[in-house]
C-alpha positions in Angstrom: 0.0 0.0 0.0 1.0 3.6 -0.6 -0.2 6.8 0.6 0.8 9.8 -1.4 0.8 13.0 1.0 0.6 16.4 -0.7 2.5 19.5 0.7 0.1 22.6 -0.4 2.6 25.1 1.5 4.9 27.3 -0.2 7.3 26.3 2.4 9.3 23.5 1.8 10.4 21.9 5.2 7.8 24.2 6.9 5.0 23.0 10.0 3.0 21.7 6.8 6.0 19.6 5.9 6.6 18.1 9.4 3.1 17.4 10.1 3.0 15.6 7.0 5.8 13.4 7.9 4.7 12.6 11.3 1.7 11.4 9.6 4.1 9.4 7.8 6.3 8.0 10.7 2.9 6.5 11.9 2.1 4.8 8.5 5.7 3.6 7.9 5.6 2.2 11.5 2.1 0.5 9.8 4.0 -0.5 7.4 2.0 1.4 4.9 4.8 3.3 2.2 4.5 7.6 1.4 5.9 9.6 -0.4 6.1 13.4 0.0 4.5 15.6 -2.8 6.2 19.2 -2.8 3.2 21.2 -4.8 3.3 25.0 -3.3 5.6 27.4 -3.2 5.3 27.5 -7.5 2.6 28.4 -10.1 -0.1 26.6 -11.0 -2.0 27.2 -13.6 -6.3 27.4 -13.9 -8.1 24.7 -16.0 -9.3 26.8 -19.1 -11.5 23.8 -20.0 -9.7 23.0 -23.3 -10.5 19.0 -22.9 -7.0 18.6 -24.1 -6.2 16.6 -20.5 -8.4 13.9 -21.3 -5.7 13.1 -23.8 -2.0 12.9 -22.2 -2.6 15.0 -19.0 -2.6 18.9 -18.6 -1.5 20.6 -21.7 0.5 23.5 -20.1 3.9 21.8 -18.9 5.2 24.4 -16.7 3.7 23.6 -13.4 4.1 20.1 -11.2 0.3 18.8 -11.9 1.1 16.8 -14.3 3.8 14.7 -12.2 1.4 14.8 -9.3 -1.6 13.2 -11.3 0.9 10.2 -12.0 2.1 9.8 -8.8 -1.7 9.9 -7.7 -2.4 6.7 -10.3 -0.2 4.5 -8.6 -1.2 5.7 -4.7 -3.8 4.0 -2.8 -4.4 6.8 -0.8 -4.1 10.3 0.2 -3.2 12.7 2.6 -3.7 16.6 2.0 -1.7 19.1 4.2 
Protein backbone atom coordinates (compact mmCIF):
# COMPACT_ATOMS: atom_id res chain seq x y z
CA UNK A 1 0.00 0.00 0.00
CA UNK A 2 1.00 3.56 -0.55
CA UNK A 3 -0.22 6.80 0.61
CA UNK A 4 0.79 9.80 -1.35
CA UNK A 5 0.83 13.01 1.03
CA UNK A 6 0.64 16.36 -0.70
CA UNK A 7 2.48 19.51 0.72
CA UNK A 8 0.09 22.62 -0.35
CA UNK A 9 2.65 25.10 1.49
CA UNK A 10 4.86 27.26 -0.19
CA UNK A 11 7.27 26.28 2.41
CA UNK A 12 9.28 23.47 1.81
CA UNK A 13 10.38 21.92 5.18
CA UNK A 14 7.84 24.15 6.95
CA UNK A 15 5.03 23.02 9.98
CA UNK A 16 3.00 21.74 6.80
CA UNK A 17 6.02 19.59 5.90
CA UNK A 18 6.58 18.13 9.43
CA UNK A 19 3.08 17.37 10.08
CA UNK A 20 2.97 15.60 7.01
CA UNK A 21 5.84 13.40 7.90
CA UNK A 22 4.72 12.65 11.35
CA UNK A 23 1.66 11.35 9.59
CA UNK A 24 4.14 9.42 7.78
CA UNK A 25 6.30 8.04 10.69
CA UNK A 26 2.86 6.47 11.94
CA UNK A 27 2.12 4.75 8.49
CA UNK A 28 5.74 3.55 7.89
CA UNK A 29 5.57 2.17 11.50
CA UNK A 30 2.07 0.45 9.83
CA UNK A 31 4.04 -0.51 7.36
CA UNK A 32 2.01 1.42 4.86
CA UNK A 33 4.84 3.35 2.20
CA UNK A 34 4.51 7.58 1.43
CA UNK A 35 5.91 9.58 -0.38
CA UNK A 36 6.05 13.39 0.05
CA UNK A 37 4.55 15.63 -2.84
CA UNK A 38 6.20 19.24 -2.82
CA UNK A 39 3.16 21.18 -4.79
CA UNK A 40 3.29 24.99 -3.29
CA UNK A 41 5.57 27.42 -3.23
CA UNK A 42 5.34 27.50 -7.45
CA UNK A 43 2.57 28.44 -10.15
CA UNK A 44 -0.05 26.61 -10.98
CA UNK A 45 -2.00 27.16 -13.64
CA UNK A 46 -6.30 27.44 -13.86
CA UNK A 47 -8.06 24.72 -16.02
CA UNK A 48 -9.34 26.84 -19.11
CA UNK A 49 -11.54 23.82 -19.95
CA UNK A 50 -9.74 23.03 -23.29
CA UNK A 51 -10.51 19.03 -22.95
CA UNK A 52 -7.02 18.57 -24.12
CA UNK A 53 -6.22 16.64 -20.46
CA UNK A 54 -8.40 13.91 -21.28
CA UNK A 55 -5.71 13.13 -23.85
CA UNK A 56 -2.04 12.91 -22.24
CA UNK A 57 -2.63 14.97 -19.02
CA UNK A 58 -2.61 18.90 -18.59
CA UNK A 59 -1.49 20.61 -21.68
CA UNK A 60 0.49 23.49 -20.07
CA UNK A 61 3.85 21.79 -18.91
CA UNK A 62 5.16 24.35 -16.71
CA UNK A 63 3.73 23.58 -13.45
CA UNK A 64 4.10 20.07 -11.18
CA UNK A 65 0.26 18.82 -11.85
CA UNK A 66 1.10 16.76 -14.34
CA UNK A 67 3.81 14.73 -12.22
CA UNK A 68 1.38 14.83 -9.25
CA UNK A 69 -1.65 13.15 -11.29
CA UNK A 70 0.93 10.23 -12.04
CA UNK A 71 2.13 9.81 -8.82
CA UNK A 72 -1.67 9.86 -7.69
CA UNK A 73 -2.37 6.66 -10.28
CA UNK A 74 -0.20 4.51 -8.60
CA UNK A 75 -1.17 5.74 -4.72
CA UNK A 76 -3.75 3.97 -2.78
CA UNK A 77 -4.38 6.81 -0.77
CA UNK A 78 -4.06 10.30 0.17
CA UNK A 79 -3.23 12.68 2.63
CA UNK A 80 -3.65 16.60 2.03
CA UNK A 81 -1.73 19.09 4.16
Amino acid sequence: MKVLMLNGSAHQKGTTFRALEEIGRGLKAEGVEYEVFQLGGGPIRDCIGCGKCSENGCIFDDDAVNEFIERAKEADGFVFG
